[in-house]
C-alpha positions in Angstrom: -19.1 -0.2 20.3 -22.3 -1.3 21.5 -23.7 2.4 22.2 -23.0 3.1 18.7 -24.3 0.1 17.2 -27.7 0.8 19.3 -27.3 4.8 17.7 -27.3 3.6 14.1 -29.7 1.1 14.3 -32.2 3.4 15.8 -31.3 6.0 13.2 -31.6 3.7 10.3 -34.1 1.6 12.0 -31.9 -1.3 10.9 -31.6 -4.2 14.0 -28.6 -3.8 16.1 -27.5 -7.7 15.1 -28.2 -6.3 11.2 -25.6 -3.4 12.1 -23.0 -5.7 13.8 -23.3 -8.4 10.9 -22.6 -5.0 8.3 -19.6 -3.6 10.3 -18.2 -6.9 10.3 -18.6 -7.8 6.9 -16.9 -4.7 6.6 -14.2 -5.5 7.7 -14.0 -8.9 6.5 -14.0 -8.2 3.4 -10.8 -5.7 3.5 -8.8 -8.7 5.4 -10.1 -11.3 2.9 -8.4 -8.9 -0.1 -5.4 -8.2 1.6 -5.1 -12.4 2.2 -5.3 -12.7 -1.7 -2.3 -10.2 -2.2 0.3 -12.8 -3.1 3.0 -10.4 -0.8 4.7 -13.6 -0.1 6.0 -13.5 -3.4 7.0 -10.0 -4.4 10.4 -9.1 -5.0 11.1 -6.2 -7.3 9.0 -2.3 -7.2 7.5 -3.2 -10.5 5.7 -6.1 -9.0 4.6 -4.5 -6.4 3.4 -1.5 -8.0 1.2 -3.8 -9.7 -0.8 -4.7 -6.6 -3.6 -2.3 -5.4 -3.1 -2.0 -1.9 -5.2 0.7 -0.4 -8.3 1.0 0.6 -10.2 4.4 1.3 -12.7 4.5 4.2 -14.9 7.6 4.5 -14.1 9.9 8.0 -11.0 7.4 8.8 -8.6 7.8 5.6 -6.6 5.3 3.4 -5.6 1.9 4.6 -2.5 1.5 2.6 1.4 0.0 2.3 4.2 2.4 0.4 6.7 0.7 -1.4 9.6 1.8 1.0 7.4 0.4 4.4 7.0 -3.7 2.6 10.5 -3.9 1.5 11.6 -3.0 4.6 9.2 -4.9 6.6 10.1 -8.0 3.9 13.8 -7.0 4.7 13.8 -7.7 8.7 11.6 -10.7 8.5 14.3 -12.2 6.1 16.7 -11.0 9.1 14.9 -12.7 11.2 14.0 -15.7 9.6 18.4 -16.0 8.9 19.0 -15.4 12.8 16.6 -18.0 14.1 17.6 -20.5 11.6 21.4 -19.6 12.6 20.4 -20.6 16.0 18.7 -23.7 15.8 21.6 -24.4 13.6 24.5 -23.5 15.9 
């Protein structure tokens, strides 16, 4: 990452800590909005169809969730959540 931190800044004659302060921001910011989705919560399609959950980088492509990849990602983790608790119980 370094190497291409040192190309840009020479190309846009920015400082290379200016160019690693940007790209983190970046980044930042993306993981800050996906904190605020209240996916915690969410239990039906029609609430989450009223989330906006992608994100569209230029040369990498959309950072997104369907609808049929959270519920079952929500489904296992109440799976697991029931096993361990089962354990600790039994």
């Amino acid at each position: 990452m370094d190497e291409v931190f040192r190309k840009l800044s020479y190309e846009f004659g920015i400082p290379v800590a200016d160019i690693k302060n940007i790209y983190k921001s970046y980044w930042e910011f993306i993981k800050s909005k996906i904190e605020e989705l209240p996916l915690k919560s969410i239990e039906t399609e029609e609430e989450f169809n009223k989330l906006r959950t992608c994100f569209s980088m230029k040369n990498l492509g959309k950072l997104s969730c369907t609808k049929k990849r959270f519920f079952n990602i929500k489904k296992k983790l109440r799976y697991y959540e029931s096993s361990s608790k089962d354990k600790t119980n039994g």
